[in-house]
C-alpha positions in Angstrom: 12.2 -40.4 -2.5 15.2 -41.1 -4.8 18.3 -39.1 -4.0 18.1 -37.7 -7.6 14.9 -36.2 -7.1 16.0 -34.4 -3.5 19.1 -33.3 -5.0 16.6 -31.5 -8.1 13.6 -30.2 -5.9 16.7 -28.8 -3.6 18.1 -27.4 -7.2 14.9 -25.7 -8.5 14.1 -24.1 -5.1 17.5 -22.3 -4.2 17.4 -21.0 -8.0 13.9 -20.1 -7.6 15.4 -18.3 -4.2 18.4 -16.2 -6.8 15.6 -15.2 -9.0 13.6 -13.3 -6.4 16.0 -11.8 -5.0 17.6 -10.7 -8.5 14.3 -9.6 -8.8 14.2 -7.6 -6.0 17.7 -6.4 -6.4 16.0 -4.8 -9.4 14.0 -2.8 -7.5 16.8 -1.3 -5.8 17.4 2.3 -7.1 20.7 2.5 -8.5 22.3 5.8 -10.4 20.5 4.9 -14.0 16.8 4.5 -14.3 15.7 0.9 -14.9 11.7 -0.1 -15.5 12.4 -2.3 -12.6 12.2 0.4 -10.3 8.3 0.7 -11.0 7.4 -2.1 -12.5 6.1 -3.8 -9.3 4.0 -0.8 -8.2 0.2 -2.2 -7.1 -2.3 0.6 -9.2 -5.8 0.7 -8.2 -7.7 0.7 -11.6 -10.5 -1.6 -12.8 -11.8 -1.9 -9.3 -8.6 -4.0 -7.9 -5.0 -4.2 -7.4 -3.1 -4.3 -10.6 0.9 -4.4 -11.4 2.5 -1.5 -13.1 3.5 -3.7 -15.7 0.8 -5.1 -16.8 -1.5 -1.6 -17.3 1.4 0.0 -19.1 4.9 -0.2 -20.9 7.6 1.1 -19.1 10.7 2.7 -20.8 14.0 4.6 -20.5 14.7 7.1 -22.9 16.9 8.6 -21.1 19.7 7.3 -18.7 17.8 9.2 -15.9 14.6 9.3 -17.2 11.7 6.5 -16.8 8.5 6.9 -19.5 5.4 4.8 -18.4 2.6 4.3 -21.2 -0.5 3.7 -19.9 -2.5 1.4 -22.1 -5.7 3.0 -21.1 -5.4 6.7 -20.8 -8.1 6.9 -18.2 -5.2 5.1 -15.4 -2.8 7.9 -15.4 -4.1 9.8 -12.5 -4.2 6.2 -10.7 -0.5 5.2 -11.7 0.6 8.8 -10.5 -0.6 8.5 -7.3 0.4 4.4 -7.1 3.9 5.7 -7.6 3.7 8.4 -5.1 2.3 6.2 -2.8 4.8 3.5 -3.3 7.7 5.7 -1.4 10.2 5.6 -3.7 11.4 9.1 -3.2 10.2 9.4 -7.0 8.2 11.9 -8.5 6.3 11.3 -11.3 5.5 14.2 -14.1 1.8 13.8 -16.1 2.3 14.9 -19.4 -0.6 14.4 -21.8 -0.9 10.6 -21.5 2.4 10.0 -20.6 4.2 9.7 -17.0 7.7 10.7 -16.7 9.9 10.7 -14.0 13.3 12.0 -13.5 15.5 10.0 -11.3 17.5 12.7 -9.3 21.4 12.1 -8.6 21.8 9.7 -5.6 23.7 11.5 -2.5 26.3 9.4 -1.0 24.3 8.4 2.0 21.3 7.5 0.5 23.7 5.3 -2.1 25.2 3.7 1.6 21.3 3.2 2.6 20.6 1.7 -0.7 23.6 -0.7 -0.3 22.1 -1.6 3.0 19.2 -2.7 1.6 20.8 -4.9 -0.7 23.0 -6.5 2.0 19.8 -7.3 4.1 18.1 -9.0 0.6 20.8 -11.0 0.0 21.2 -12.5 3.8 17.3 -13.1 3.2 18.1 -15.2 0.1 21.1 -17.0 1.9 18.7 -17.8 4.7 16.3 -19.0 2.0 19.0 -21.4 0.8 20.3 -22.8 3.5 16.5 -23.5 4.6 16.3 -25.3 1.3 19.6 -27.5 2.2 18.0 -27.8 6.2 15.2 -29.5 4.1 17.1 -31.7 1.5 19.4 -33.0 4.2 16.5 -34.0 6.1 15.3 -35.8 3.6 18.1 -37.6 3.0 18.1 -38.6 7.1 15.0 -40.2 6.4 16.0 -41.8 3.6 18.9 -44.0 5.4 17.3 -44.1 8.7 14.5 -45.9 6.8 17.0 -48.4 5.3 16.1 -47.5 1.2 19.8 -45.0 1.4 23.3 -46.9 2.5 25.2 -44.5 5.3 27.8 -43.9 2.7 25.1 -42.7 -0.2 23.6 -40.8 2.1 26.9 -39.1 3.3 27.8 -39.0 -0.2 24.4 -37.0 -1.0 24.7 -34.6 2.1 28.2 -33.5 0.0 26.3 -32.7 -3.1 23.6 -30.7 -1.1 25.9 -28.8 0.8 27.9 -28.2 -2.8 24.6 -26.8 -4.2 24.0 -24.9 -1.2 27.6 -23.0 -1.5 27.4 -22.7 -5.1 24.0 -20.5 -5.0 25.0 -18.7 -2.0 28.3 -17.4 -4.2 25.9 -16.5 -7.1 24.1 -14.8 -4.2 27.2 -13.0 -2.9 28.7 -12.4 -6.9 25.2 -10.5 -7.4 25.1 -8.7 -4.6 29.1 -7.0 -5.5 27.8 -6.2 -9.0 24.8 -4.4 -7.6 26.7 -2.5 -4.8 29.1 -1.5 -7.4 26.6 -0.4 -9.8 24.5 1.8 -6.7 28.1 3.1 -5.7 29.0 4.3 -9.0 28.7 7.9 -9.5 
């Protein structure tokens, strides 16, 4: 395999690694409401298992207030219950067609919980990447030991993985300050 391509697939999968766990960081309750919260919530309409997102809009009129839409009035008493289910420490309000729930003010050691939380996600992603870079640098091995890589490209390569590998675990570590600062902010 040509060092380009190891150096890409490495590429694509430790950025595919940063966007789950932005992802996840999103649903991460934090002192504002943010659709994100919900948006992953399995409903049980239509006979199967069905995202949030995709049976209703999600919005935020409010700083602490989340509005969910459902597309098909007959799945509010199924989202209700999905998002009680879901243990969020949420509690959603029916009115009329519409769902709204009121995020309550965090208390300083669920905020330290949460924080937790995001800590453990981001050693998960750093994990992730340095799997990634385990993998590339095999690659590479295999590459010289079968003769088609000189010792010095290959070294050479093994430098630019291992770049790659710090650079997304700092994107890691910059997210995961901007989200403890934003779940520590009163």
């Amino acid at each position: 395999m040509p060092v380009d391509d190891i150096l890409l697939i490495a590429e694509e999968k430790m950025q595919k690694t940063e966007d789950v766990i932005l992802g996840d960081f999103a649903g991460v309750r934090t002192g504002k409401a943010s659709p994100g919260l919900v948006e992953n919530v399995m409903v049980d309409v239509y006979g199967s298992q069905m995202r949030l997102r995709e049976v209703a809009s999600i919005t935020t009129p409010e700083s602490r207030t989340l509005a969910i839409q459902p597309w098909d009035a007959s799945t509010v008493g199924p989202i209700e219950k999905a998002i009680q289910k879901a243990n969020l420490g949420l509690n959603p309000a029916v009115d009329g067609k519409l769902i709204r729930i009121n995020l309550p003010e965090l208390s300083e050691e669920r905020r330290v919980e949460f924080t937790k939380i995001v800590k453990k996600m981001t050693e998960d992603g750093r994990v992730a990447v340095r799997h990634v870079r385990r993998e590339a640098m095999d690659a590479v091995k295999k590459e010289v030991k079968s003769g088609i890589l000189t010792e010095d490209q290959g070294t050479h390569t093994e430098k630019e993985i291992q770049n790659l590998t710090d650079k997304y675990t700092g994107k890691l570590d910059k997210q995961l300050q901007i989200k403890e600062k934003e779940i520590m902010t009163v």
